[in-house]
MIGUTOR-835414 format. One record per atom (N, C-alpha, C, CB): residue number from 1; residue in one letter; x, y, z. Coordinates in Angstrom, 3 decimals. Glycine has a CB too. Layout:
N
resi NUM; resn A; X X; Y Y; Z Z
...
// end
This chain:
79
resi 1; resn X; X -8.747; Y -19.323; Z -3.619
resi 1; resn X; X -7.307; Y -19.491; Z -3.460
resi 1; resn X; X -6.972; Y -19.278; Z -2.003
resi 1; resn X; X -6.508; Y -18.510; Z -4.370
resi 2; resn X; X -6.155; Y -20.145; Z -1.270
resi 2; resn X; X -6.368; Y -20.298; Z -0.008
resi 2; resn X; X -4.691; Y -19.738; Z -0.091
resi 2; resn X; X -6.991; Y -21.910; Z 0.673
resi 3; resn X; X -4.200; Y -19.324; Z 1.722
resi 3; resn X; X -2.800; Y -18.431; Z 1.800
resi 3; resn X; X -2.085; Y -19.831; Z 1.257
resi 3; resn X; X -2.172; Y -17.642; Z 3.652
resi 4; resn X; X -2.070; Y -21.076; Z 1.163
resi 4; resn X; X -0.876; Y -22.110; Z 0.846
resi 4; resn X; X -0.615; Y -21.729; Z -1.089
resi 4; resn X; X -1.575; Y -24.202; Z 1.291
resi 5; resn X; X -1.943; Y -21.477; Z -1.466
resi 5; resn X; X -1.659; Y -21.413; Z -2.818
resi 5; resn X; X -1.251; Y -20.246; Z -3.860
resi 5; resn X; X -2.599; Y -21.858; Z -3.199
resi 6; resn X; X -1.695; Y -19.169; Z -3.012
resi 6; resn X; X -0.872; Y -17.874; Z -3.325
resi 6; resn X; X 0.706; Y -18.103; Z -2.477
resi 6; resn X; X -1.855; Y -16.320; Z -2.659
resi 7; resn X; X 0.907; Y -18.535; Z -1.377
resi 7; resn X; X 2.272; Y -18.173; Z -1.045
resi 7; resn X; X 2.848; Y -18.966; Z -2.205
resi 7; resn X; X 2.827; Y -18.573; Z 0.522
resi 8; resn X; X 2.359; Y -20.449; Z -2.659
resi 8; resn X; X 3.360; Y -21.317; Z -3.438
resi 8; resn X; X 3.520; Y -20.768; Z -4.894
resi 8; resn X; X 2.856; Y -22.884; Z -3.493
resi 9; resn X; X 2.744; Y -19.099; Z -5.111
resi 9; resn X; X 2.732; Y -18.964; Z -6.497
resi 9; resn X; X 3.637; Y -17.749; Z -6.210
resi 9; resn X; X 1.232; Y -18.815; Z -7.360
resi 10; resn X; X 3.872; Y -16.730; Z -5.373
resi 10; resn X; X 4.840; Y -16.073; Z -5.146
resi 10; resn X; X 5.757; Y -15.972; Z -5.754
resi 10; resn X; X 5.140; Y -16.219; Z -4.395
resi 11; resn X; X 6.875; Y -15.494; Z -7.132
resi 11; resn X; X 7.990; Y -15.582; Z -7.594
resi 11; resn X; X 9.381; Y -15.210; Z -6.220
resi 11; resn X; X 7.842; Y -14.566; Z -8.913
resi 12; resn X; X 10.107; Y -15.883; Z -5.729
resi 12; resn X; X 11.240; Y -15.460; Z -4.891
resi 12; resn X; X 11.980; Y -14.252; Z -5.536
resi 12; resn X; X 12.233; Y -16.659; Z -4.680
resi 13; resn X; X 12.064; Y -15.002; Z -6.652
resi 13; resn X; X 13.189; Y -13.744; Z -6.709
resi 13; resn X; X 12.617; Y -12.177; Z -6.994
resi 13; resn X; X 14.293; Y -14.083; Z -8.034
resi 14; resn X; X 11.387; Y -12.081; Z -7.612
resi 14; resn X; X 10.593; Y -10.739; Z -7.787
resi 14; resn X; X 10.765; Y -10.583; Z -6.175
resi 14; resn X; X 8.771; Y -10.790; Z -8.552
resi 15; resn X; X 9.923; Y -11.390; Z -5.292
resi 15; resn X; X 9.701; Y -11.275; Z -4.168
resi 15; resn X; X 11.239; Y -10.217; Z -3.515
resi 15; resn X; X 9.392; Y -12.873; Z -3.642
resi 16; resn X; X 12.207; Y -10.719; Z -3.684
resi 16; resn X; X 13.380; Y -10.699; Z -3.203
resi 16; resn X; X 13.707; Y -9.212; Z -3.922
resi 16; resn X; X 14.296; Y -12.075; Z -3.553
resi 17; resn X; X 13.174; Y -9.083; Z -4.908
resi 17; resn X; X 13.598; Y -7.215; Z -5.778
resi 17; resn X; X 12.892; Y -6.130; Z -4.685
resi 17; resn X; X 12.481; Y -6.829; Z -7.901
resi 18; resn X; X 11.850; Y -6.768; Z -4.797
resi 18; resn X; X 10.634; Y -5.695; Z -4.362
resi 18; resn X; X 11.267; Y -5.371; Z -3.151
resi 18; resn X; X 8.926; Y -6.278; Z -4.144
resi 19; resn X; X 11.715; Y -6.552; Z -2.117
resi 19; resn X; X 11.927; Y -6.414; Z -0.870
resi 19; resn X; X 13.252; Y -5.484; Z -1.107
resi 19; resn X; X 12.026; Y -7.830; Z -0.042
resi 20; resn X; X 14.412; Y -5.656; Z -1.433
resi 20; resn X; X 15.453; Y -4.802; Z -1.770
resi 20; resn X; X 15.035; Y -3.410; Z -2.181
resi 20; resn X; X 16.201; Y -5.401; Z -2.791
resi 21; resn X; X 14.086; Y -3.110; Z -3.066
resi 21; resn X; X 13.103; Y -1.801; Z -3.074
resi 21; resn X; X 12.830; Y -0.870; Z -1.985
resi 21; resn X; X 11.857; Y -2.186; Z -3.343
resi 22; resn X; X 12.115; Y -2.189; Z -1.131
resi 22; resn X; X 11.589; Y -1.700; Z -0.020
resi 22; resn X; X 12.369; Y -0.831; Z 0.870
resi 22; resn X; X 11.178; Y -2.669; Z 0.619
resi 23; resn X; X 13.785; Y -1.694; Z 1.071
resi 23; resn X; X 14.665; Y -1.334; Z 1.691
resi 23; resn X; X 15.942; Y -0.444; Z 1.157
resi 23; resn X; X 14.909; Y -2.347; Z 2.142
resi 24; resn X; X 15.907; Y -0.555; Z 0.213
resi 24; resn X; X 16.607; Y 0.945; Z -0.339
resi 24; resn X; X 18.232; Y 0.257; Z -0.524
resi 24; resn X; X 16.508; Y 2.615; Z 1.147
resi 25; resn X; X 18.023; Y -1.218; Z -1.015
resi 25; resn X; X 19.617; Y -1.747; Z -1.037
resi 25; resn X; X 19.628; Y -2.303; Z -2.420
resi 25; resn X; X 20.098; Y -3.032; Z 0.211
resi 26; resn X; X 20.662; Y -2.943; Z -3.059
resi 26; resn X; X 20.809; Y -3.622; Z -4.172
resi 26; resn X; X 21.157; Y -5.035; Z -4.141
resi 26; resn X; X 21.632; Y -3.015; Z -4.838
resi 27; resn X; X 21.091; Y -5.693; Z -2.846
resi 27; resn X; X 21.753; Y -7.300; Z -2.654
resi 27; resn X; X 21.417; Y -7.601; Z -1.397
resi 27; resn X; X 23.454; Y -7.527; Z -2.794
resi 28; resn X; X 20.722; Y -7.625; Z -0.713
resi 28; resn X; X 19.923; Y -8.361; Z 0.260
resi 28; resn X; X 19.389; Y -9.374; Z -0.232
resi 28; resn X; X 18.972; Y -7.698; Z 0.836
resi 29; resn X; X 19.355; Y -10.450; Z 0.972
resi 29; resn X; X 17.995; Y -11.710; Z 0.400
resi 29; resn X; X 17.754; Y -12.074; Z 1.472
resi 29; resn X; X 18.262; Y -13.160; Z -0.615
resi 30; resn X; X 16.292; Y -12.201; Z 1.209
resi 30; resn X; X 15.005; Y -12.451; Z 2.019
resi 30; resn X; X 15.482; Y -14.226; Z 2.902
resi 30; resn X; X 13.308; Y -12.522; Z 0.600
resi 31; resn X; X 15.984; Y -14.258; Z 4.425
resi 31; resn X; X 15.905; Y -14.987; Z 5.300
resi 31; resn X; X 14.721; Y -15.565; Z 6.075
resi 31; resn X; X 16.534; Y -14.521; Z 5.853
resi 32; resn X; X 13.075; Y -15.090; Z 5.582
resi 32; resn X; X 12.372; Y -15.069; Z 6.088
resi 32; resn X; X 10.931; Y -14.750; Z 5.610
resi 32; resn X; X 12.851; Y -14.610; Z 6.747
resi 33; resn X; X 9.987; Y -15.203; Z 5.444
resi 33; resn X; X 8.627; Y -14.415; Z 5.221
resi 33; resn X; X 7.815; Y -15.075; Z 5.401
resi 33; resn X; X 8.297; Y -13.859; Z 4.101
resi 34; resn X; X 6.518; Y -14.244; Z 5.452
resi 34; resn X; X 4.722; Y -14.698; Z 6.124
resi 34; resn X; X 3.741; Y -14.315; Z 4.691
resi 34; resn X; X 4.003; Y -13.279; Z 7.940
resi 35; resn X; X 2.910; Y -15.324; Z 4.428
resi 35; resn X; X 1.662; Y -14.372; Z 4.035
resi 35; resn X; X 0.228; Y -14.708; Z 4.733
resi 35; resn X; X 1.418; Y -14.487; Z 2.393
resi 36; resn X; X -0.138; Y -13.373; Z 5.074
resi 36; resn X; X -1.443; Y -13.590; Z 5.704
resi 36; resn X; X -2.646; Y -12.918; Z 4.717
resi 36; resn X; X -1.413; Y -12.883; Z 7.260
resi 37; resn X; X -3.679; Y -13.371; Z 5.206
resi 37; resn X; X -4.784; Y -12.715; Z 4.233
resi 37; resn X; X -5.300; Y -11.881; Z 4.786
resi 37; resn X; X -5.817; Y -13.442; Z 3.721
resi 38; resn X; X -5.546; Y -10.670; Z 4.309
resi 38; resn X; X -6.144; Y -9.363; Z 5.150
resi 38; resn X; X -7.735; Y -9.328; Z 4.215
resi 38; resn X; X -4.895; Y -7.535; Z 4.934
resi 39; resn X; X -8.728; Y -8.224; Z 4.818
resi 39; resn X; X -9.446; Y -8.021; Z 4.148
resi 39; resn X; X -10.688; Y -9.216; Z 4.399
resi 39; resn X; X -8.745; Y -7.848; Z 2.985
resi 40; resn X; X -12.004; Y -8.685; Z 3.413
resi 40; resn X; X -13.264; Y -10.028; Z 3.832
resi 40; resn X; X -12.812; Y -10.673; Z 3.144
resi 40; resn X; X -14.921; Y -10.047; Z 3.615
resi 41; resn X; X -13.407; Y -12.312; Z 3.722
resi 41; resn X; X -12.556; Y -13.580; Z 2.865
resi 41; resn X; X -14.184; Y -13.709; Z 2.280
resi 41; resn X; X -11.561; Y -15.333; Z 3.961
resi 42; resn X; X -14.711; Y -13.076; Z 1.598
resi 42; resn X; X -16.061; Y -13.219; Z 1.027
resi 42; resn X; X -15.571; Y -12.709; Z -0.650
resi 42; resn X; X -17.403; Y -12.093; Z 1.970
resi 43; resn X; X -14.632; Y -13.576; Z -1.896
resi 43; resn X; X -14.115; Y -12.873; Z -3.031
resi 43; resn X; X -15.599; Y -12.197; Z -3.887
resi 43; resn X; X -13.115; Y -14.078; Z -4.026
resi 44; resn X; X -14.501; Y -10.914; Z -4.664
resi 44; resn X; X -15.618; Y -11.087; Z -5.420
resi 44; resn X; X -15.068; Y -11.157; Z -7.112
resi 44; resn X; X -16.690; Y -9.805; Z -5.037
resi 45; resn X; X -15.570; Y -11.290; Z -8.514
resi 45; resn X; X -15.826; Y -11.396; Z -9.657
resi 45; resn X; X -14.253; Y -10.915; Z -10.217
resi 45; resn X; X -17.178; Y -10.586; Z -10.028
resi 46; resn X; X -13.680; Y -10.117; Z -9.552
resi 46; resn X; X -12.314; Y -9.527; Z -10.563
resi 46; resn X; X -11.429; Y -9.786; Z -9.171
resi 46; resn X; X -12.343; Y -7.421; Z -11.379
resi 47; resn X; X -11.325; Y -10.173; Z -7.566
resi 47; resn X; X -10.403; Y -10.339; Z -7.102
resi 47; resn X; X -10.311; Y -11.548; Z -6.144
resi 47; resn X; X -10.164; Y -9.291; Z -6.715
resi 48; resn X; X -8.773; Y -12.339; Z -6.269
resi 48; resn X; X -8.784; Y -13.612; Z -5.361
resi 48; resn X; X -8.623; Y -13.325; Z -3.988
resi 48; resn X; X -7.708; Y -14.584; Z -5.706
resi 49; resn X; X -8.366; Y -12.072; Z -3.780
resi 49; resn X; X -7.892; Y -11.699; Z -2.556
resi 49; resn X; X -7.126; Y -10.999; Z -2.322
resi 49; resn X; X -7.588; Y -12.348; Z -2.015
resi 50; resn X; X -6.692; Y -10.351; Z -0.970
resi 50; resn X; X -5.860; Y -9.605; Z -0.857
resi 50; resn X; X -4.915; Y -9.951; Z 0.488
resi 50; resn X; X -6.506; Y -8.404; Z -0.941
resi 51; resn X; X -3.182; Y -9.739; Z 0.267
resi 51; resn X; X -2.594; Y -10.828; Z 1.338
resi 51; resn X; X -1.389; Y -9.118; Z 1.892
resi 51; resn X; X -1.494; Y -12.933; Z 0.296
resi 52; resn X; X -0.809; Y -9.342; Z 3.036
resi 52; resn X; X -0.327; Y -8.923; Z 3.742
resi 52; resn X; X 1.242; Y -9.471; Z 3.616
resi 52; resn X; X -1.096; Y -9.069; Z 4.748
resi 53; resn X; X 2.254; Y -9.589; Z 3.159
resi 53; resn X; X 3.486; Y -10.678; Z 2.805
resi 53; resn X; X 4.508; Y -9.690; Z 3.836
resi 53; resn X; X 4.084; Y -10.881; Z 0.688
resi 54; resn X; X 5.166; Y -10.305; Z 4.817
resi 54; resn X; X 6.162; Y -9.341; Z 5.397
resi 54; resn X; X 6.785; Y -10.638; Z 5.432
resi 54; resn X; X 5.933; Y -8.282; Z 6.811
resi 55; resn X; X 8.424; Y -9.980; Z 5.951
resi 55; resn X; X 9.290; Y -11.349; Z 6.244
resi 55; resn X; X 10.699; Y -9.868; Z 6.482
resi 55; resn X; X 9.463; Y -13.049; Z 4.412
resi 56; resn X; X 12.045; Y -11.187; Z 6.469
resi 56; resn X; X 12.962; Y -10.253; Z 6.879
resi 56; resn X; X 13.838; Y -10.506; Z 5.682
resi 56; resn X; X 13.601; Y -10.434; Z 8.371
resi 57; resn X; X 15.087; Y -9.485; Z 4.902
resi 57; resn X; X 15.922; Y -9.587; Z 4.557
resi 57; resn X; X 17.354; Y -9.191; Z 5.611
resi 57; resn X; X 15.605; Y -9.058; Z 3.515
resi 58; resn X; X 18.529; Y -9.849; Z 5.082
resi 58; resn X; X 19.506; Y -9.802; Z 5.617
resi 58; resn X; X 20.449; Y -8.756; Z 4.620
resi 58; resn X; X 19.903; Y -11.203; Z 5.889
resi 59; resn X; X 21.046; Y -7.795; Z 4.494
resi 59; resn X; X 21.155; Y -6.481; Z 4.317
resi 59; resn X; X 22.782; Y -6.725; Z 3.943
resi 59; resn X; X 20.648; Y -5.458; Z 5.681
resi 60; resn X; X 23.599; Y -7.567; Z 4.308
resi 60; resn X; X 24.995; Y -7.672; Z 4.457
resi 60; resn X; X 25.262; Y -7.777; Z 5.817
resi 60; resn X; X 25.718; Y -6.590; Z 3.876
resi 61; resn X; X 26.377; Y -8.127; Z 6.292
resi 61; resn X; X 27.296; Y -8.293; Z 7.332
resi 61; resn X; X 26.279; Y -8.956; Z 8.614
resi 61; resn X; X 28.090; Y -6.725; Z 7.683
resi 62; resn X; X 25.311; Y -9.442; Z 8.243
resi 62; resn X; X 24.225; Y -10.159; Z 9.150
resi 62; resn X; X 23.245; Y -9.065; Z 10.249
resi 62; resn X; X 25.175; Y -11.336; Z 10.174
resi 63; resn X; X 22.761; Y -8.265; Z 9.086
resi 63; resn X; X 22.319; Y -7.136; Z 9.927
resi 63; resn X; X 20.842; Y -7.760; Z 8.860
resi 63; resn X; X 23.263; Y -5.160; Z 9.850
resi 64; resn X; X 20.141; Y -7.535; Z 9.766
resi 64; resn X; X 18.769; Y -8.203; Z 9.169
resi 64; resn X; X 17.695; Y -6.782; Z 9.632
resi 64; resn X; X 18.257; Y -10.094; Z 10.133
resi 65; resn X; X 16.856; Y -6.691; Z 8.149
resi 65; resn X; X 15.951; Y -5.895; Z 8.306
resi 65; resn X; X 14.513; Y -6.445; Z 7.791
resi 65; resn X; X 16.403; Y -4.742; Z 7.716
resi 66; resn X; X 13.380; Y -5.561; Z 8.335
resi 66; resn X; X 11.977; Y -6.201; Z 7.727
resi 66; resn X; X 11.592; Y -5.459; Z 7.280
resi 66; resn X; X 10.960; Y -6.736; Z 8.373
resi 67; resn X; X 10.644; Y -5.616; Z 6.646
resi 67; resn X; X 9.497; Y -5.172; Z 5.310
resi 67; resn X; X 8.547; Y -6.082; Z 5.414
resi 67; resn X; X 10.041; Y -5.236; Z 3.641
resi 68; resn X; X 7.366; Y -5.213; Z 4.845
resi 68; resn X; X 6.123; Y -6.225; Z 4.341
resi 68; resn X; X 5.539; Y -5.148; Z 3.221
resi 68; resn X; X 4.756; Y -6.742; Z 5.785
resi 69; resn X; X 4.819; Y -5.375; Z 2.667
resi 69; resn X; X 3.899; Y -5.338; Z 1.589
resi 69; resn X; X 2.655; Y -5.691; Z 1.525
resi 69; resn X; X 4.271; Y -5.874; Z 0.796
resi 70; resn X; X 1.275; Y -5.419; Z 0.946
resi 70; resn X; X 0.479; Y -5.916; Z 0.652
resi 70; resn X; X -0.191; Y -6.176; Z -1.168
resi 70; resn X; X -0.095; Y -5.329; Z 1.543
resi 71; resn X; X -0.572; Y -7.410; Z -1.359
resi 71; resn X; X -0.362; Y -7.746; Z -2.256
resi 71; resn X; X -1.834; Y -8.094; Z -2.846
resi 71; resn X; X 0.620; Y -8.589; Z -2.116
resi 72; resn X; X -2.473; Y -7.239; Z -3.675
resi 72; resn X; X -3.812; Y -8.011; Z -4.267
resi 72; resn X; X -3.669; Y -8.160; Z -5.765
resi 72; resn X; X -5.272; Y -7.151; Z -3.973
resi 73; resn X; X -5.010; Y -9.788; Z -5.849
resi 73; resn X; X -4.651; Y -10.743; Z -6.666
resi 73; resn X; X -5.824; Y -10.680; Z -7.392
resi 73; resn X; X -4.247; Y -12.031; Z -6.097
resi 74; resn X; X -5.874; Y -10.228; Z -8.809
resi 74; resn X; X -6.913; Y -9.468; Z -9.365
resi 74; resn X; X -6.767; Y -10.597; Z -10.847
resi 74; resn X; X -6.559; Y -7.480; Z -9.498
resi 75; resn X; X -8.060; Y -11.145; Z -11.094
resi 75; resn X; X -8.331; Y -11.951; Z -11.997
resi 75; resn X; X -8.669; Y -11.353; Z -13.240
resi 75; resn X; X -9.201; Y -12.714; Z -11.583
resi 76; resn X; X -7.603; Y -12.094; Z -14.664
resi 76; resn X; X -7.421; Y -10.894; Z -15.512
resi 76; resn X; X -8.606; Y -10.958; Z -16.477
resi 76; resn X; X -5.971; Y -10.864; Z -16.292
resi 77; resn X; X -9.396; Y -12.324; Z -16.371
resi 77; resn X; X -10.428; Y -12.106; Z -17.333
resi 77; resn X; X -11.749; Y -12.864; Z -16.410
resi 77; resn X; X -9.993; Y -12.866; Z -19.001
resi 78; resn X; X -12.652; Y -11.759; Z -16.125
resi 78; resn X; X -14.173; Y -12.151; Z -15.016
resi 78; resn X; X -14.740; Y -13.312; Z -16.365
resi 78; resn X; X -15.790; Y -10.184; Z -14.556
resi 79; resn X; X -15.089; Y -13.945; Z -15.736
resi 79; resn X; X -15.874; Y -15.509; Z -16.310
resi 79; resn X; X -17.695; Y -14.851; Z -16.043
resi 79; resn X; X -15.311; Y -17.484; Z -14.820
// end
C-alpha cells in the first residue's frame, strides 16, 4: 500500500474528530494535511505500514492550528 492509497482510504471526517481531539476544540476543520510514511518500507505479515498524517485545522475566527498523528495499518487477518 503505497502513501496515495492509504491517504485515499483516510475517513475525513474521523480524520477531522481526532484532529479536534488533538486540539482540545469541538468544531474546527482540517484546511490542510500530509501523509508521509515513517518507519522501514520493508512490510511485514500483520502490518501495511506505518504513516505520519499532520496537516492544519482552522479553530474559528481564522486562527489556524496544527497537529499530526501517527497512524499504523495493521492487517486484520495474516494470509
Amino acid at each position: 500500500m503505497g502513501l496515495l492509497g492509504i491517504s485515499e482510504r483516510i475517513d475525513e471526517y474521523r480524520l477531522q474528530a481526532i484532529s479536534n481531539d488533538i486540539l482540545k476544540i469541538d468544531d474546527g476543520f482540517i484546511t490542510d494535511r500530509y501523509c508521509d510514511s515513517i518507519g522501514s518500507p520493508n512490510r511485514n505479515f500483520v502490518t501495511e505500514g506505518v504513516y505520519r498524517i499532520s496537516g492544519t485545522t482552522d479553530i474559528g475566527e481564522g486562527v489556524i492550528r496544527s497537529w499530526k498523528l501517527v497512524l499504523k495499518v495493521v492487517i486484520a487477518e495474516a494470509n
